[in-house]
C-alpha positions in Angstrom: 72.7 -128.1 14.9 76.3 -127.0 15.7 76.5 -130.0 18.1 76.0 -132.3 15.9 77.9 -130.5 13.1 80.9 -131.1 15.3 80.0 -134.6 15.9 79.9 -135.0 12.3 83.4 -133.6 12.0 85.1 -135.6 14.6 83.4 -138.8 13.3 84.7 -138.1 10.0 88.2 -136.8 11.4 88.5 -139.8 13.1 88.2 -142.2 9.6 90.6 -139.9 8.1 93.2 -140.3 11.0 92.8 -144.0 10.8 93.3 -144.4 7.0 96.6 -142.2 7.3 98.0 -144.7 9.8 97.0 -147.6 7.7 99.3 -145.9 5.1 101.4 -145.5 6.9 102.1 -148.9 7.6 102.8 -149.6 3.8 105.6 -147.0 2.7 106.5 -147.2 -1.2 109.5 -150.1 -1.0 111.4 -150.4 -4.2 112.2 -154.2 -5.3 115.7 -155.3 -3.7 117.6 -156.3 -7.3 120.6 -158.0 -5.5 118.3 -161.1 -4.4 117.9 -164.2 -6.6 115.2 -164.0 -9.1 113.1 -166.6 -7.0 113.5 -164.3 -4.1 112.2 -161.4 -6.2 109.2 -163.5 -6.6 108.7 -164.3 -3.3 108.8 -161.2 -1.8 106.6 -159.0 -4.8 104.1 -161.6 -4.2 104.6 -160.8 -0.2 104.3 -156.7 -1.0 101.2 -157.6 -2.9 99.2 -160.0 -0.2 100.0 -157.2 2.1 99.1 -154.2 -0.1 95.7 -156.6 -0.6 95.2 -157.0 2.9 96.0 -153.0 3.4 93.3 -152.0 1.0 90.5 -154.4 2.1 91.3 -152.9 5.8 91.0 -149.0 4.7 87.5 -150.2 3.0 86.5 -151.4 6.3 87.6 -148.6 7.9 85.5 -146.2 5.5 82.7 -148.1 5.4 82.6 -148.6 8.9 79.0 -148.2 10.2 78.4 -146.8 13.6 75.3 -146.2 15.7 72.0 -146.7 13.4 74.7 -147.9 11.0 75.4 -144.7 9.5 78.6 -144.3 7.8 81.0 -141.5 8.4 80.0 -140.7 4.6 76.1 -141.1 5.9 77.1 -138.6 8.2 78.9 -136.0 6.1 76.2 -135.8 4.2 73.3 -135.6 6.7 75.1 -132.4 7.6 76.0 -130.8 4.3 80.1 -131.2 5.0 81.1 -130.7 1.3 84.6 -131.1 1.6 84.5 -134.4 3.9 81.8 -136.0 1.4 84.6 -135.0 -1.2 87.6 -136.7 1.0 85.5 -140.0 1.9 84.5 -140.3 -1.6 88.0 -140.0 -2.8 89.5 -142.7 -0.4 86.6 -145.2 -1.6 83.4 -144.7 0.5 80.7 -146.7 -0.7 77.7 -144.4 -2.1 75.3 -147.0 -1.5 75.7 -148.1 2.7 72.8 -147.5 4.2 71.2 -147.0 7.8 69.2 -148.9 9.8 66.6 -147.6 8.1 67.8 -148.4 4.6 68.4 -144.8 3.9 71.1 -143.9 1.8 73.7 -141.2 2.1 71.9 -139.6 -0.9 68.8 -139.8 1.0 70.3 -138.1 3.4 71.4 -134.9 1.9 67.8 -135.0 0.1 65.7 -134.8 3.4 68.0 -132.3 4.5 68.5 -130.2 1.3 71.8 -130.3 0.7 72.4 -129.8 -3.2 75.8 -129.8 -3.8 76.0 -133.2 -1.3 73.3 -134.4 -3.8 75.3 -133.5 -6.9 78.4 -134.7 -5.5 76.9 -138.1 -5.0 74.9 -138.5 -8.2 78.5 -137.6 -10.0 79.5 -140.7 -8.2 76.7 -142.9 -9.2 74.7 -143.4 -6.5 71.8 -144.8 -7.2 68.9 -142.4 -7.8 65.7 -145.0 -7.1 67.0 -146.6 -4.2 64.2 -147.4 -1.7 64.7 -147.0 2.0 63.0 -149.6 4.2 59.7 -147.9 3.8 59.9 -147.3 0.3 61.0 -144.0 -0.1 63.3 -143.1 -2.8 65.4 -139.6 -2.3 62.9 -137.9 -4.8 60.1 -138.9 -2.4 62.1 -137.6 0.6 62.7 -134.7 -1.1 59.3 -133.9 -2.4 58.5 -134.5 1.1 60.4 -132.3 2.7 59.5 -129.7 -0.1 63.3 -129.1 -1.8 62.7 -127.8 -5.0 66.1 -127.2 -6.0 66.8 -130.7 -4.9 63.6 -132.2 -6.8 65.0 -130.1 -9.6 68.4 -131.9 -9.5 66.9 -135.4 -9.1 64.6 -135.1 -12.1 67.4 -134.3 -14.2 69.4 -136.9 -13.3 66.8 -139.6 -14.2 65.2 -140.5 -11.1 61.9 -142.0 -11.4 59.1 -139.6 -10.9 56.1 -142.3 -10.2 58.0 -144.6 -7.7 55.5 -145.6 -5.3 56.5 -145.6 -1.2 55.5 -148.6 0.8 51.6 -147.2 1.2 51.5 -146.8 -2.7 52.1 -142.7 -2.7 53.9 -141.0 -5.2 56.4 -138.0 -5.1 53.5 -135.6 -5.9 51.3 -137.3 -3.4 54.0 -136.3 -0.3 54.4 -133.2 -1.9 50.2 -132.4 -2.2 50.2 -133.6 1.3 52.8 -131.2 2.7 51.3 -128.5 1.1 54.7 -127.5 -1.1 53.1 -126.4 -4.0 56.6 -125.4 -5.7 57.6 -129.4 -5.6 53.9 -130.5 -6.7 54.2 -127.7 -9.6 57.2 -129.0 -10.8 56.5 -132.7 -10.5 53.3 -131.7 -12.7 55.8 -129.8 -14.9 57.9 -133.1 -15.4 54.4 -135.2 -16.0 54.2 -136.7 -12.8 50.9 -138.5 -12.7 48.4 -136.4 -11.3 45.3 -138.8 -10.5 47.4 -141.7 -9.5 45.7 -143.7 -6.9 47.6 -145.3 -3.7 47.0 -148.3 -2.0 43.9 -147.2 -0.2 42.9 -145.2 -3.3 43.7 -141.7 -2.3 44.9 -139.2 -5.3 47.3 -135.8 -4.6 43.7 -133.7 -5.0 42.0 -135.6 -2.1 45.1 -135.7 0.2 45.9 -131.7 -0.5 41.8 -131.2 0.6 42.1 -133.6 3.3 45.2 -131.8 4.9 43.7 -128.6 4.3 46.4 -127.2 1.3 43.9 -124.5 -0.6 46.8 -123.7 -2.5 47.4 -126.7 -4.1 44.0 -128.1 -4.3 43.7 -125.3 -6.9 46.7 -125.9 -8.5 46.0 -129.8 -9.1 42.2 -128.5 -10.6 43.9 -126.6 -12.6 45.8 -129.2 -14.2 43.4 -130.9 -14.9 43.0 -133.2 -11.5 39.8 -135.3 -11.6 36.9 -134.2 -8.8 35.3 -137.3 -8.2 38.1 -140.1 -7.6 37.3 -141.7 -4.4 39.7 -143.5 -2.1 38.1 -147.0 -1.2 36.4 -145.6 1.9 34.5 -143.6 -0.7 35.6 -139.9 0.0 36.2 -137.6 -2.7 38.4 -134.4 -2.4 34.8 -132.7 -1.5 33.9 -135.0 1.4 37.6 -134.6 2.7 37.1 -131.2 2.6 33.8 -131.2 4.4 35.2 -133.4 7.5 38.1 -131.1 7.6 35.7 -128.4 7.9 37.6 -126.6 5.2 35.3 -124.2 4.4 37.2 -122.5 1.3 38.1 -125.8 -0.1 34.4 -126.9 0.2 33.4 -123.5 -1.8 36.6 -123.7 -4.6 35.9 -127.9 -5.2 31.7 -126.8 -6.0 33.3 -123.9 -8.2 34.4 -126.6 -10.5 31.5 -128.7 -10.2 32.0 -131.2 -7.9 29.4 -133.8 -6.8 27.7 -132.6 -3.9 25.9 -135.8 -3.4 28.6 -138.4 -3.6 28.8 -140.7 -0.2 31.1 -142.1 1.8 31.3 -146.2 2.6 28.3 -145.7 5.4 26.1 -143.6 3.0 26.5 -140.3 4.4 26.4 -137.4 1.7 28.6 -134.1 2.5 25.1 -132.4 4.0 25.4 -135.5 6.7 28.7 -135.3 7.8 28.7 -131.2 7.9 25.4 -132.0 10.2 26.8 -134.8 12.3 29.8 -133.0 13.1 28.6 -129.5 13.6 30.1 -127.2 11.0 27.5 -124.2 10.9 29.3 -122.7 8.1 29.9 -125.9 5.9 26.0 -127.1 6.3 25.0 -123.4 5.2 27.0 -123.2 2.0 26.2 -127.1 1.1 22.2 -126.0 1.4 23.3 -122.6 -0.5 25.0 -124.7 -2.9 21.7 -127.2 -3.1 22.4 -130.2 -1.7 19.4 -132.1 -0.5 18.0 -132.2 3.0 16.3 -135.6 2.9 19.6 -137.6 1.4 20.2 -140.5 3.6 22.6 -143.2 5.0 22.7 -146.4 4.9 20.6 -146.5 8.2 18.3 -144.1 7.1 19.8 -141.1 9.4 19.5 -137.7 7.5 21.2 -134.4 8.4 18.4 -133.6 10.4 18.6 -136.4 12.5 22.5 -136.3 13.4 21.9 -132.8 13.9 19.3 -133.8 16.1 21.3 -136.4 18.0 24.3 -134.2 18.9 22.0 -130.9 19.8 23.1 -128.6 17.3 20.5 -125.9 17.6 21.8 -123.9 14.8 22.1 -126.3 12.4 18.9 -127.7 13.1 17.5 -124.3 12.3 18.7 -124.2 9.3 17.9 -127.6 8.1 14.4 -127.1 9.0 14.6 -123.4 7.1 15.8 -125.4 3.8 12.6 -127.6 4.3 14.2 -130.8 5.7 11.3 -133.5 6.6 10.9 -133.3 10.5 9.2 -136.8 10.9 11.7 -139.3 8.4 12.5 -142.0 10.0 15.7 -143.9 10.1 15.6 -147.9 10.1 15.1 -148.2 13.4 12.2 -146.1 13.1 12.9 -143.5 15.1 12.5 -139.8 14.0 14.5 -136.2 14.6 12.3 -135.8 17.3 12.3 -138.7 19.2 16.7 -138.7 18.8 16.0 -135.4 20.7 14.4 -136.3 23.1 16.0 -139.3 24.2 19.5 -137.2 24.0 17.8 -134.5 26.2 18.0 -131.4 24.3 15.4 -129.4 25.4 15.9 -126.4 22.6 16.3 -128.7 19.8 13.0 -130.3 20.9 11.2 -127.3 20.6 12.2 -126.0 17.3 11.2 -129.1 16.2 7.7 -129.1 17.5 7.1 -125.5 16.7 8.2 -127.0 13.1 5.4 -129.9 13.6 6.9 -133.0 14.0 4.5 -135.4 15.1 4.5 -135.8 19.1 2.1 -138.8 18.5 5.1 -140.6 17.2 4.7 -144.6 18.6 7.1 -147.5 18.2 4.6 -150.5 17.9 7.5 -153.6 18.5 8.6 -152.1 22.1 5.3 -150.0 22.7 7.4 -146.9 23.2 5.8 -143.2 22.6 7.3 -139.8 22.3 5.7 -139.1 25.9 7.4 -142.6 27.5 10.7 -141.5 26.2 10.4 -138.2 27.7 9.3 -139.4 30.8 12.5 -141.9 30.7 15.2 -138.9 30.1 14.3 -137.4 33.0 14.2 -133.8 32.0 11.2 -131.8 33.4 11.3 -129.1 30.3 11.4 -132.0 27.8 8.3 -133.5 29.6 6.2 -130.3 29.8 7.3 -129.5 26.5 6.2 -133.2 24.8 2.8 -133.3 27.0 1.7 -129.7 26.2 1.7 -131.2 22.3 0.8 -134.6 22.5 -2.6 -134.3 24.2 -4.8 -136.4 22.8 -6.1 -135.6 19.6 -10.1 -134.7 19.4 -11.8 -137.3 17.3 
C-alpha cells in the first residue's frame, strides 16, 4: 500500500511539475503603449492565441490518462491523497475522466472509502449516478464494499438509491450479498426497495440466504421482506438456504412461516434437495418442521430415492422413520430399492428391505428384476442380500 502510495505521489508530482513549466512559458507581459494602435492589436490578439493555446495544453496535461487510463486525479483519489485531489482540482482536472473500466475518480474513492475524497468531489460536481462499464454507480461500489459513512454521504447528496448494475442488482442487493448489514440497514432506512427483483429475479432476502448472511436475512424479515419471491429458477430464500446447507437460516426463514413445499424449476421441494445432497441436519429439521416425504420432482424422484441413489445411510434412516413410501416409483419406474442396488450400496439396501420394499420389483419393457440388477452390479452382499428376500413367493 505504501508502494503504491508513492507511486501515486510521484504520478501526481510529475503533473504538477509540468503545469509549473507551462507557466512558466507565459509570464504576465504588460501591453507595450509606444507601438501604433494597429500594433497593439496585433500583438493582444498574439498574447491571447498563445495564452489559448497555453490553457488547452495544461488541460491536456491534467487530464492526461496513463496506464488503464487513470488520471493523475483517478489516482489521487484511489489513494485518499487529500491535498493532491485538492491541487488537481484547483488547476482544472476533470471530475468526470474515467478508466478503462468507466470508473470514475468518485468511484474510486467510494470502493476504497475515502470520505473526504468523496466530499471533495461531490463539492465539485461530479456526477453522483454515473455508471461504470458494468453499471455500477459509486453508491453501488460503496454498498459493495460495505462503507457506511460513504453510503451515508452519497445518500445525502442525491444519488439514486434504486440504480440497477448491469445484472439488474440494486445498492441493497450488493450490500445483502456482502453480508454488511450496516449499509443494507441504512439503505432500508432511506427506503431502498427491499423486494426488488433483478434480472434473473433474485431479491436482497434470497441473495443474503444464498450467501449464507444470518444477520441480514433477519434484518430484511424484519422489514418486512417477502418469503416467497422466487428468482426465475424458482428458489426462494428457503430453498437457497437449504442448498447452502445453512442450517440456522433454514430454521429462522420457517420461524416466519415460509413455504416448506415450494419447488425449484425441476420440481424438487427443500426435503429433495436436503436428500440429494446429504445434509443430515437440514433433512431432520425439514421432517421436524413437516415437510412431506412423498413430495416429488418432475421425474417422479422423492427424497427417498436421491437419498437412495447417492448412499446416504443416515438420511435414508430417517426418511424411512418419518414414514416415506419405500416402493414409489419415479417415471422410469424404478424404485428406492432398485436405485440402490444398481449404485451398489449394500447398507442402504438393507435398511430398505428390513423396511419392506418389494424385492419382487420387475421392469416389464426391458424384463429386468431386482435379482438381474443385482446380479449385474457385481456385489456379492447385494446379491445374497436381494436372493435371501426374493425367493419365490408360496402360492
Amino acid at each position: 500500500m505504501k508502494a503504491a502510495q508513492k507511486g501515486c505521489v510521484e504520478v501526481v508530482q510529475a503533473v504538477l511539475n509540468e503545469l509549473v513549466n507551462i507557466n512558466r512559458c507565459h509570464p504576465n507581459q504588460h501591453t507595450d503603449h509606444t507601438l501604433a494602435p494597429q500594433d497593439q492589436e496585433q500583438e493582444h490578439g498574439s498574447e491571447l492565441d498563445t495564452y489559448d493555446q497555453l490553457q488547452l495544453k495544461r488541460q491536456a496535461v491534467i487530464n492526461r490518462q496513463g496506464p488503464n487510463e487513470a488520471t493523475a486525479l483517478w489516482i489521487a483519489a484511489e489513494h485518499g491523497q487529500e491535498a493532491a485531489v485538492n491541487v488537481l482540482l484547483d488547476a482544472g482536472a476533470n471530475v468526470e475522466v474515467a478508466d478503462a473500466k468507466g470508473c470514475t475518480p468518485l468511484m474510486s474513492a467510494s470502493q476504497q472509502g475515502h470520505a473526504k475524497v468523496v466530499e471533495l468531489l461531490l463539492d465539485r460536481r461530479a456526477n453522483i449516478d454515473e455508471r461504470s462499464s458494468d453499471g455500477f454507480t459509486a453508491l453501488a461500489i460503496s454498498a459493495r464494499a460495505g462503507h457506511a459513512s460513504i453510503v451515508r454521504l452519497l445518500l445525502e447528496g442525491g444519488a439514486a438509491i434504486d440504480l440497477e448494475d448491469s445484472k439488474g442488482w440494486t445498492p441493497l442487493m450488493r450490500a445483502a450479498q456482502n453480508g454488511h448489514i450496516e449499509v443494507v440497514g441504512r439503505l432500508l432506512n432511506w427506503r431502498a426497495s427491499i423486494d426488488y427483483q433483478g434480472d434473473s429475479g433474485e431479491t436482497a432476502l434470497r441473495i443474503a440466504a444464498l450467501n449464507n448472511h444470518v444477520n441480514v436475512v433477519r434484518l430484511l424479515m424484519e422489514r418486512g421482506a417477502q418469503l416467497e419471491l422466487a428468482d426465475k429458477a424458482g428458489w426462494t430464500p428457503l430453498l437457497a438456504a437449504v442448498f447452502k446447507d445453512n442450517l440456522e437460516i433454514i430454521q429462522l426463514l420457517l420461524e416466519w412461516h415460509a413455504n416448506i413445499e415450494r419447488k425449484v424449476h425441476n420440481g424438487a421441494t427443500a426435503l429433495i434437495i436436503a436428500a440429494e445432497y446429504g445434509y443430515t441436519r437440514v433433512v431432520r429439521a425439514l421432517l421436524a418442521a413437516g415437510a412431506s416425504t412423498d413430495a416429488i420432482d418432475y421425474e417422479g424422484w422423492t427424497a427417498l430415492m436421491c437419498s437412495a441413489h447417492e448412499g446416504y445411510t443416515d438420511i435414508v434412516q430417517l426418511l424411512l422413520n418419518a414414514r416415506a413410501y419405500v416402493d414409489a416409483r419415479n417415471l422410469g419406474g424404478f424404485t428406492a430399492l432398485v436405485i440402490a442396488v444398481g449404485h451398489r450400496y449394500p447398507s442402504v439396501v438393507r435398511l430398505l428391505l428390513n423396511r419392506g420394499a418389494d424385492a419382487h420389483w420387475k421392469d416389464y419393457a426391458s424384463g429386468s428384476t431386482v435379482r438381474s440388477i443385482a446380479s449385474d452390479c457385481g456385489s456379492i452382499e447385494i446379491i445374497n442380500l436381494v436372493q435371501e428376500r426374493s425367493l419365490p413367493r408360496s402360492s
